[in-house]
C-alpha positions as CSV (number, residue, x, y, z in Angstrom):
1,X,5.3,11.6,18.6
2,X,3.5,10.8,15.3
3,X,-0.2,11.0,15.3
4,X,-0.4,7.6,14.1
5,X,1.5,4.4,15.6
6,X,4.3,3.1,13.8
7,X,3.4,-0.1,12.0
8,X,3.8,-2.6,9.1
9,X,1.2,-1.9,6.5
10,X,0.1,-4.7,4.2
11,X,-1.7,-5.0,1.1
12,X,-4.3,-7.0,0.0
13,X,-5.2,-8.1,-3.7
14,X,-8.0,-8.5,-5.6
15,X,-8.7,-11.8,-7.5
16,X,-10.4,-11.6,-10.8
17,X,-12.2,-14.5,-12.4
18,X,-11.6,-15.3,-16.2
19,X,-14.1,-13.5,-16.9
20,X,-13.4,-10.8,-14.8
21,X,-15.8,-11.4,-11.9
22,X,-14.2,-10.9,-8.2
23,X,-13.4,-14.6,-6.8
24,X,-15.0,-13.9,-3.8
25,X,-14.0,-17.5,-1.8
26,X,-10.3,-16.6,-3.0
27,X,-10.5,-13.3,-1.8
28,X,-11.6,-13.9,1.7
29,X,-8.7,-16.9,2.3
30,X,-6.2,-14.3,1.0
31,X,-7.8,-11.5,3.6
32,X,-7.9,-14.5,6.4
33,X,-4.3,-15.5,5.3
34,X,-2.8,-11.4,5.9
35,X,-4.6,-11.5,9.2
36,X,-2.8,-15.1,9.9
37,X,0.5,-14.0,9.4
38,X,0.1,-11.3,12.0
39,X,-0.7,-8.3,9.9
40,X,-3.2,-6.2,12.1
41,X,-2.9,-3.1,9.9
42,X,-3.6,-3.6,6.1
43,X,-5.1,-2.2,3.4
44,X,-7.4,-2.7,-0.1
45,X,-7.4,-0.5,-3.6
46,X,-4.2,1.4,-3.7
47,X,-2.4,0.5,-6.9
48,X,-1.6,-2.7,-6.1
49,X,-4.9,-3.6,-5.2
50,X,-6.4,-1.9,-8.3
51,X,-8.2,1.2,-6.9
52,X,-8.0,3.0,-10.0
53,X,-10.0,1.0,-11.9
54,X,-13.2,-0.3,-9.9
55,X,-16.6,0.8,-11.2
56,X,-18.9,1.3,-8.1
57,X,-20.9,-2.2,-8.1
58,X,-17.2,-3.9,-7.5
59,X,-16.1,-0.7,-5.8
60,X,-19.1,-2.0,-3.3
61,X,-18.7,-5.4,-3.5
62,X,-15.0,-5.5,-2.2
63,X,-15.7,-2.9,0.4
64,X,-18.6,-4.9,2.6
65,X,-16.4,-8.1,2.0
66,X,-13.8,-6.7,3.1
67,X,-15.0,-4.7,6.1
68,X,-16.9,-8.0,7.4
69,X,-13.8,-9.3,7.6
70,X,-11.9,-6.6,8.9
71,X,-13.5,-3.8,11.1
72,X,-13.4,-5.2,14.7
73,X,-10.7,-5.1,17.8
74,X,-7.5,-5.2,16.7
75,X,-7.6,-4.9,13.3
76,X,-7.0,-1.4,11.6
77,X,-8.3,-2.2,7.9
78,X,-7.5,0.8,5.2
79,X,-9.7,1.4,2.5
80,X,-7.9,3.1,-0.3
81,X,-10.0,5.7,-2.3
82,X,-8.7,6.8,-6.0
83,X,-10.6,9.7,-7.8
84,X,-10.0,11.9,-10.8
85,X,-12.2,14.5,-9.0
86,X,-13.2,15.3,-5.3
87,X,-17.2,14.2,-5.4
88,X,-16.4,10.9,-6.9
89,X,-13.9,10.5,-3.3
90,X,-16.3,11.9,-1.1
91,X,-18.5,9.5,-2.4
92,X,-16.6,6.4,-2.0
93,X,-15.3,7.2,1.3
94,X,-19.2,7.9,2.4
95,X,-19.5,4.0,0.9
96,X,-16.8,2.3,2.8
97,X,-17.5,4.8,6.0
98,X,-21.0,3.2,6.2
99,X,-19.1,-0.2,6.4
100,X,-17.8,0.9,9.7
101,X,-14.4,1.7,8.2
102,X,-12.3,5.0,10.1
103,X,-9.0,4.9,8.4
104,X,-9.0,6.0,4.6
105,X,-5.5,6.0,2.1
106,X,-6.4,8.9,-0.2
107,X,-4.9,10.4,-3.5
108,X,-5.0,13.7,-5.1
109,X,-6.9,13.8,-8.0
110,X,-5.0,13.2,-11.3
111,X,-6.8,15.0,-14.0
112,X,-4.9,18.1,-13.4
113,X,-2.5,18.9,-11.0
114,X,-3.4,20.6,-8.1
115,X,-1.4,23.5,-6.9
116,X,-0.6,24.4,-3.1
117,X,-4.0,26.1,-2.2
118,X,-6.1,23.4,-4.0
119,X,-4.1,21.0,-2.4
120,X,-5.0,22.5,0.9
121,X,-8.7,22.9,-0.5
122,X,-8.5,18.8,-0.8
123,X,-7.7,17.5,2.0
124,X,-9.5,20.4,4.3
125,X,-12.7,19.2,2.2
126,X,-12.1,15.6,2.3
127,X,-11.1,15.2,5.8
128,X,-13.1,17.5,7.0
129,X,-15.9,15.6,5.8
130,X,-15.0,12.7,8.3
131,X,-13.6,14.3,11.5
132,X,-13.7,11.2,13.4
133,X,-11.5,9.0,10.5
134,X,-8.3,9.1,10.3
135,X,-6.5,9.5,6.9
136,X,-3.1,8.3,5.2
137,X,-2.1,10.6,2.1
138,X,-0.4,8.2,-1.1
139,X,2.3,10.6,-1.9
140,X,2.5,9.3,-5.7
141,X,4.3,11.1,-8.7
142,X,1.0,9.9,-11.1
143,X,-0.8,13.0,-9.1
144,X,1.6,15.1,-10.9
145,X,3.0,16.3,-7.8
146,X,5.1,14.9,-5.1
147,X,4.4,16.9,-1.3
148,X,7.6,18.0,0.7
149,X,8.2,18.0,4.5
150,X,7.4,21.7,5.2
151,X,4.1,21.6,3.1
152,X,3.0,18.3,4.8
153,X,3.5,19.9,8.0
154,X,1.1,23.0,6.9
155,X,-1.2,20.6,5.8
156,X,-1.6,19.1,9.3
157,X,-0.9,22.1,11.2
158,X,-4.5,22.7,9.5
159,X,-5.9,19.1,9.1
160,X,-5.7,17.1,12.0
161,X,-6.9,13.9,11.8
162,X,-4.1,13.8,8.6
163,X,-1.9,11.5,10.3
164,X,0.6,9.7,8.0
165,X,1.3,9.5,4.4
166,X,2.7,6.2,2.0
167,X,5.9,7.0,-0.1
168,X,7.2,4.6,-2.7
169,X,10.5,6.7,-3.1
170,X,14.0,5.2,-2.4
171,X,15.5,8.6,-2.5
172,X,17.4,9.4,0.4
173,X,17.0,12.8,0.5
174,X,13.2,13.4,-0.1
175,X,13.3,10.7,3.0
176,X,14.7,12.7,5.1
177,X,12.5,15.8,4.6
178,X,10.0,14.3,5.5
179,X,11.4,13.0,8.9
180,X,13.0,16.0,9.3
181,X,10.2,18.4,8.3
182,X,6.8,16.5,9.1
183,X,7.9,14.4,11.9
184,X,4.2,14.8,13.6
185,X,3.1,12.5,10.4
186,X,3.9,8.4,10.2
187,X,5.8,8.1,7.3
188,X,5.3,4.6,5.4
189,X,8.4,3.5,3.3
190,X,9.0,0.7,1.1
191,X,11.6,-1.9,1.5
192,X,14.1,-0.3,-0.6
193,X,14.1,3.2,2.1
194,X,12.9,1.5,5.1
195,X,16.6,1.4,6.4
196,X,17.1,4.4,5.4
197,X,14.4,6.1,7.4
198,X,15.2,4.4,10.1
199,X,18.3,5.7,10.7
200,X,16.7,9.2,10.7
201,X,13.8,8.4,12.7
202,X,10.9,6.6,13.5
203,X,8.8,5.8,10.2
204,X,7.1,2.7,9.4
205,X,6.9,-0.1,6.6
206,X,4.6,-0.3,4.1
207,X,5.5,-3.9,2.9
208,X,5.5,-5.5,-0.5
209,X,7.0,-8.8,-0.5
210,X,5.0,-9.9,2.7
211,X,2.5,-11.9,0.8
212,X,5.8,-14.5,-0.4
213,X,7.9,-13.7,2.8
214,X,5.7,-13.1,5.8
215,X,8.2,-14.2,8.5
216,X,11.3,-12.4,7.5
217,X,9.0,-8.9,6.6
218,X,8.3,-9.0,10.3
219,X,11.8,-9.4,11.1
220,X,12.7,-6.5,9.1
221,X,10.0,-4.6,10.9
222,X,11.0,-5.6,14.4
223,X,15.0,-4.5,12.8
224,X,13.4,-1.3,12.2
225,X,11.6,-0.7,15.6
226,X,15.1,-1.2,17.2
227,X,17.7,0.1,14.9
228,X,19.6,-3.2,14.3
229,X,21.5,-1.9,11.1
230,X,23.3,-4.5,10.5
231,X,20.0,-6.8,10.3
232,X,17.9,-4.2,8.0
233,X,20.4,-4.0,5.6
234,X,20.8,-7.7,5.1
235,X,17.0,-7.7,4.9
236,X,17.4,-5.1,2.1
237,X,19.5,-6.2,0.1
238,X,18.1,-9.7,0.0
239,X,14.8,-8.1,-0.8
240,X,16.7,-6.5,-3.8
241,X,18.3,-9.1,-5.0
242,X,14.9,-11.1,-5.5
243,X,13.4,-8.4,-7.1
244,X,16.3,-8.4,-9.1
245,X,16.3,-12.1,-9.9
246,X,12.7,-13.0,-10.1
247,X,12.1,-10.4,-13.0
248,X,14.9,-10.3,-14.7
249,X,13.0,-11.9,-17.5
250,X,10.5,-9.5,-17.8
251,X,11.5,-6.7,-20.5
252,X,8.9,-4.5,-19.9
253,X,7.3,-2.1,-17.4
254,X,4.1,-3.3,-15.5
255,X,1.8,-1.4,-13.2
256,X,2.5,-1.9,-9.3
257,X,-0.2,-4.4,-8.9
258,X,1.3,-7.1,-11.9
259,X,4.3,-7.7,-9.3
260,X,2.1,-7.4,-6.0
261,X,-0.1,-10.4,-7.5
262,X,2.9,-12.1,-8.8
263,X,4.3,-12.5,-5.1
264,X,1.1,-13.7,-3.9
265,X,0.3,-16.2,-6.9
266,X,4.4,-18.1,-6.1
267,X,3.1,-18.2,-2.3
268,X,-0.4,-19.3,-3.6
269,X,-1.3,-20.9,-7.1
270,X,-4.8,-20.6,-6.5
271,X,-5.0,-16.7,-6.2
272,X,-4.9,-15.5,-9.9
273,X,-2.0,-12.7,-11.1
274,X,-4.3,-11.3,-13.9
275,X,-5.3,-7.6,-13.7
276,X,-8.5,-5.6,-15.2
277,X,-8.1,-4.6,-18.3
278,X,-6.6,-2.7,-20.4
279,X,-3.6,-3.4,-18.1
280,X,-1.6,-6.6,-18.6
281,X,0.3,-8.6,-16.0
282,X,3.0,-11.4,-16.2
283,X,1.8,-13.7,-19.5
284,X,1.6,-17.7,-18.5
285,X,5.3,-17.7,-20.2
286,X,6.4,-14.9,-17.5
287,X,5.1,-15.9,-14.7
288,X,6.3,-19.6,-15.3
289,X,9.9,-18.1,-15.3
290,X,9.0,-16.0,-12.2
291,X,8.4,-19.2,-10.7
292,X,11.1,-21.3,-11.8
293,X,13.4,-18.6,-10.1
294,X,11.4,-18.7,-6.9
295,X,11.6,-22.5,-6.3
296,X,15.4,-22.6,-7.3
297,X,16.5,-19.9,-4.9
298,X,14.1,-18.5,-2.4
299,X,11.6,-20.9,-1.9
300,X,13.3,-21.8,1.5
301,X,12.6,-18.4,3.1
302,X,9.8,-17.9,5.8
């Protein structure tokens, strides 16, 4: 069995002010809102929620908000730590442990790619440093390495509160090496995957359209948890066609959390789809075309 349960994994967002100042009554109705729909495992500062680019005073800030809402029975609340060097980790994960958070999403650092051995080094050090947390590894290409099955399974042969890992991939066959050759770790896949895994094994969601369809993400879920094909693929394949549809406007390529805020912002106009600078989201004129597509075609689904 997988050392962690398998489970639908949900982001939250960050909502920036004009003037670039966390909305802090926003942000707790959003956080109250993913708790609403039933999510009991969910997350803050991966991509999507802007990890990469908090100073330490907002760093802070959305940590103890987040953990006062969060760490109690039931809940399982992620904090997701992004570093360009090990200290500057340790030292946020020391931050967000003090909040009474357990379960950490971590990243290699990205300045220079680590090899096997300081990739062993890493996660020996970092969660060895908090032998009762648990931790989720981001397997993300912007590391400059991608980890296979067999050196996962080293890796928590000699780590063992490593217990799952989050993997944007829709490639098939990277899928199921990891199934095959780290099965002792949860893996999370995206929609695009999710059926894919499933048919392999158990592996679990790590959801991106839940903030605009919380009802059918869980019934994609529940697909998942008992093999209903037929259902899963539906689900897929609608999920790809709004993805498809909703920006096919948008000419350019966008950092994860542009799209992640866009779902959120058609499901609620008050939470803001701007980002941090220097990165740029959806202008007023795409977002208003991401919207008329929303409440022509899928504006009816839960």
């Amino acid at each position: 069995m997988p050392r962690y349960p398998q489970n639908n994994l949900a982001a939250c967002m960050l909502p920036w002010t004009e003037d670039f100042r966390l909305d802090v009554d926003v942000f707790e109705r959003h956080i109250q809102a993913t708790l609403d729909d039933g999510f009991t495992c969910l997350y803050l500062m991966g991509t999507a929620g802007e990890g990469y680019a908090l100073d330490t005073a907002r760093f802070e800030q959305v940590v103890e908000i987040f953990a006062g809402l969060t760490v109690r029975d039931g809940i399982d609340p992620q904090i997701g730590v992004i570093g360009t060097s090990m200290e500057q980790s340790l030292g946020r994960l020391q931050t967000a442990y003090d909040h009474g958070i357990r379960m950490f999403q971590i990243s290699l650092p990205s300045w220079g790619t680590l090899d096997e051995s300081e990739t062993m080094l890493f996660f020996q050090t970092v969660c060895g440093r908090f032998p009762d947390c648990r931790f989720l590894h981001y397997n993300l290409p912007r590391a400059g390495r991608i980890i296979q099955g067999r050196e996962y399974h080293r890796i928590g042969e000699a780590v063992p509160n490593l217990v799952a890992t989050k993997n944007s991939s829709t490639d098939y066959a990277r899928t199921a090496d990891l199934l095959t050759h780290s099965p002792e770790l949860q893996h999370f896949l995206l929609e695009g995957n999710f059926a894919m895994g499933c048919t392999l094994g158990e592996c679990s969601l790590l959801c991106s359209f839940d903030a605009l369809f919380p009802k059918t993400t869980w019934q994609f879920f529940e697909a998942g948890k008992t093999r209903n094909l037929e259902e899963l693929f539906r689900i897929t394949r609608l999920f790809r066609d709004v993805g498809e549809l909703l920006f096919a406007g948008c000419q350019r390529e966008m950092i994860d959390g542009s799209y992640d805020k866009t779902f959120l912002w058609l499901r609620d106009p008050s939470f803001p789809n701007r980002l941090l600078p220097p990165y740029l989201g959806f202008s007023e004129e795409e977002s208003r075309a991401c919207r008329a597509v929303y409440d022509e075609h899928f504006a009816d689904i839960p």
